[in-house]
N, C-alpha and C positions, 0 to 999 in steps of 0.2 A: 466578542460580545458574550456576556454569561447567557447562558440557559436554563430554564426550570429544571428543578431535579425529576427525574425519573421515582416514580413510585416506590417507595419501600418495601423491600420484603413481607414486611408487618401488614404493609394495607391488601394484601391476598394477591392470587394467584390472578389468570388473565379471564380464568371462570366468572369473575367477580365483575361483571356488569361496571360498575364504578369504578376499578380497577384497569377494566378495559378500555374504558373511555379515557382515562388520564393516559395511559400505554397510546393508545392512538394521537391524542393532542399533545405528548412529547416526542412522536415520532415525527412530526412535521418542523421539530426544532432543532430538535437533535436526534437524526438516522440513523446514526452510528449505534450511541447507548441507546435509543429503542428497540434496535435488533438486539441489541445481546441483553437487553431486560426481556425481551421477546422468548432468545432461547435459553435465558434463565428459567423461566416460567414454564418452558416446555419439557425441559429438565427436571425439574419439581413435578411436573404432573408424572409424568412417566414413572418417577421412581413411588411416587406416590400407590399412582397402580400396581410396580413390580411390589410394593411390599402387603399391598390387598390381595394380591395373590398366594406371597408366601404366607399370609395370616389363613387365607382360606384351608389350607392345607395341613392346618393347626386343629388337633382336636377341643373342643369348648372346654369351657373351665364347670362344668356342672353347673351349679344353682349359682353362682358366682355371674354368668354369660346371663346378660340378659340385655336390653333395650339402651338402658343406660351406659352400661361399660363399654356395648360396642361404638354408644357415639362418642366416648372419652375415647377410647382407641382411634376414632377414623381421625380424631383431633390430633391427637397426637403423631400418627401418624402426617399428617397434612404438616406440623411444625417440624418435622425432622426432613419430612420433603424437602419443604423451602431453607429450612437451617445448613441441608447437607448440596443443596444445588448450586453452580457458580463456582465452586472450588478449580482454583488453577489446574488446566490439564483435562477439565470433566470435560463432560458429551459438550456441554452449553456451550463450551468454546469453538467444539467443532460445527456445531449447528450457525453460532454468529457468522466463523468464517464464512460458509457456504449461503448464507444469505445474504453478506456483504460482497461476494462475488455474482449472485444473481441479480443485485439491485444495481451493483456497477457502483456501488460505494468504495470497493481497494480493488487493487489490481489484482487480478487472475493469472496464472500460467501461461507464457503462450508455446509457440511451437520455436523451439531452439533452431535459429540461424546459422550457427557455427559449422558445424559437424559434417552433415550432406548438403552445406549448402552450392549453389553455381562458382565456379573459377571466378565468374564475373560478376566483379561485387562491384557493378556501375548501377545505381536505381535508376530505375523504370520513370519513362517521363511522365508527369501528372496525368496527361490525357491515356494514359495508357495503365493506370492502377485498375483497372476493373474488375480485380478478383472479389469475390464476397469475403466478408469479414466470417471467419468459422467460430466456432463454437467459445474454444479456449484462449479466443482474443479477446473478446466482451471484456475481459476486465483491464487489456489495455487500453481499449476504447475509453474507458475508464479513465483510465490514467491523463491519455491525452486529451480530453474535457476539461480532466481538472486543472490543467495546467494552460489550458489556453491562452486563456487571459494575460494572466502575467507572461507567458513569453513573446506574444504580439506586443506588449510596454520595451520588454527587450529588443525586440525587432526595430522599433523604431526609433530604440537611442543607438542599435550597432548595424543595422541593415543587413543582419544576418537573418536567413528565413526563420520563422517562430516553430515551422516542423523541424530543420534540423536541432534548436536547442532545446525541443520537447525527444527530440530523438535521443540524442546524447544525455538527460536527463534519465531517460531509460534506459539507456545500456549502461550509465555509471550505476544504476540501483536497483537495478533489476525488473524495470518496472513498478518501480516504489515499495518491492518485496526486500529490501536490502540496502534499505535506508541508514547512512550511519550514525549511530546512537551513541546516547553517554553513559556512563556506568550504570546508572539509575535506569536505563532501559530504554529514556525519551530521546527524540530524534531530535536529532541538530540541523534538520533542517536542510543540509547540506546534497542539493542535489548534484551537484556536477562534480567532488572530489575537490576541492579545492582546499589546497592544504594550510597551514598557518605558518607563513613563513615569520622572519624577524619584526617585519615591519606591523603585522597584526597585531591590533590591539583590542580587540574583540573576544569574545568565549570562545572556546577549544573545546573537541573533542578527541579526545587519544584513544586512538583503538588498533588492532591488528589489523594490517593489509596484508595486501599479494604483491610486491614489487618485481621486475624483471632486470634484475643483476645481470651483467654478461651475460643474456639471453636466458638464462636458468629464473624458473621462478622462485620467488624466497620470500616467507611471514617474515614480517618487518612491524614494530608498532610507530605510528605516527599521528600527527597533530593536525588536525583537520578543523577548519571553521565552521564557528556554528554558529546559526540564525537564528530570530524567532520565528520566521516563517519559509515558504516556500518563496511566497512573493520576494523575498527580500534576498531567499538564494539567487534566483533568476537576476535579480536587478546588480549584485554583486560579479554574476559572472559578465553581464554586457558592460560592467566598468570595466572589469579585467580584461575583454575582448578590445575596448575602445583604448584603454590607455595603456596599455604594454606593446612596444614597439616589435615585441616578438611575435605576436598574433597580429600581425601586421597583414600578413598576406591569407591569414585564413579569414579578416572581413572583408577583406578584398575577391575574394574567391567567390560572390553573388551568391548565385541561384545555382550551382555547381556542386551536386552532394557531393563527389569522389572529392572532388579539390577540397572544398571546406574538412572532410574527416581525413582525407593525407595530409590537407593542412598542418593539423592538429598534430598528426601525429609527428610530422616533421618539424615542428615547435616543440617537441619534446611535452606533451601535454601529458600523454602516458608511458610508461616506458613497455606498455605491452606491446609487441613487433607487430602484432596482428590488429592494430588498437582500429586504425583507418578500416580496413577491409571490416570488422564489425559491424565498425559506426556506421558506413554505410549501407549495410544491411537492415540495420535498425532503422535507420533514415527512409528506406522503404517502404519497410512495414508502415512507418507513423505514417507517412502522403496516403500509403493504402486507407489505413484508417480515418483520417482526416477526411479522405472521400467519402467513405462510408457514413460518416459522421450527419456530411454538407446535407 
């Protein structure tokens, strides 16, 4: 569904009373570009100030400084503000980021499972998630919101739980931080890895992986499928779960995280060795959250 556009540059800063009102009644349309019209705006002001400062520090132009010139200067100043704010790389992109992680708009950081985690990478039974959600999970709670929906429609055409394919969802992307993309930068959509064999006839994304050759990892470029949405990743992976005889026994595998992600991994799903012990960790995490959520 299209959206109103977000205020112009041109119609002022978020000082601007009328400016701010349309910033507020696009932010209820579209969250995303209202925060980063937000910290575009607060970018601009800033530098606005940093250069009323360097001007203060300027000695007058004699008979020339007077009432007039300083308000052509605070103008001009004010255009070079907004003309120079927004630039790829500026503050404003760091400020979106961090506002899109407090509102729980993209996914945040969480705490790395790998490394120190337990030998026993069997998840904890639902009645017993009771940990609180910390701080740098918020934006996976995020993630798992966003993706509800459509993987409970998966659930119910593979009878695979909709926490494990929100899990696995997150460990193939990082959390939706590592989503695979097309050259042009946009996402394909493509949550779960799944690649573009012969019989695809759909759009393609080619990009570098991480494959596991005889246990050695190795960059490799390959052909991955791409969607127009999420929804429609999810719905392509519960075809593939339902009608390929080799995922057989991982829909078969219920309510059982370890079986479902050794499943997987003994179907040859990924060739990382340590693919199952992840996932299930990640499978974890997501019920934790899902509780957290309820």
């Amino acid at each position: 569904m299209a959206t109103a556009p977000i205020p112009a540059r041109a119609q002022g800063l978020g000082i601007d009373a009328r400016a701010l009102d349309a910033l507020r009644g696009a932010a209820a349309r579209d969250p995303k570009a209202a925060v980063r019209e937000a910290a575009r705006q607060f970018e601009a002001l800033f530098m606005q100030e940093l250069m009323k400062s360097m001007r203060a520090t300027t000695p007058a132009n004699g008979m020339l400084d007077n009432e007039g010139s300083r308000l052509g200067t605070e103008m001009l100043d004010t255009q070079l503000a907004a003309g120079l704010s927004g630039m790829p790389g500026g503050l404003s992109e760091a400020i979106a980021r961090q506002l899109e992680r407090q509102m729980g708009l993209s996914p945040g950081p969480i705490p790395a499972t790998g490394t120190r985690a337990s030998a026993n990478a069997t998840a904890q039974p639902i009645d017993r998630l009771d940990k609180p959600v910390r701080i740098p999970e918020k934006g996976a709670a995020g993630f798992v919101r966003q993706h509800t929906d459509a993987a409970a429609r998966a659930e119910a055409a593979t009878g695979i739980p909709a926490a494990f394919m929100i899990a696995q969802a997150a460990h193939e992307t990082g959390w939706g931080r590592k989503e695979i993309r097309h050259a042009d930068g946009t996402s394909a959509n493509n949550l779960f890895g799944i690649k573009a064999g012969a019989n695809w006839k759909g759009p393609v994304a080619e990009v570098t992986t991480t494959e596991y050759i005889g246990g050695v990892a190795r960059k490799v470029t390959a052909r991955f499928r791409a969607y127009s949405s999420h929804e429609e990743s999810f719905a392509d992976y519960a075809r593939l779960m339902k009608q390929s005889p080799r995922y057989a026994g991982v829909v078969a595998s219920g309510g059982d995280a370890r079986a479902f992600a050794q499943g997987l991994q003994k179907a040859g799903y990924a060739t990382d060795p340590a693919y199952g012990d992840k996932l299930t960790r990640v499978i974890d995490t997501t019920l934790r959250l899902q509780r957290a959520l309820a």
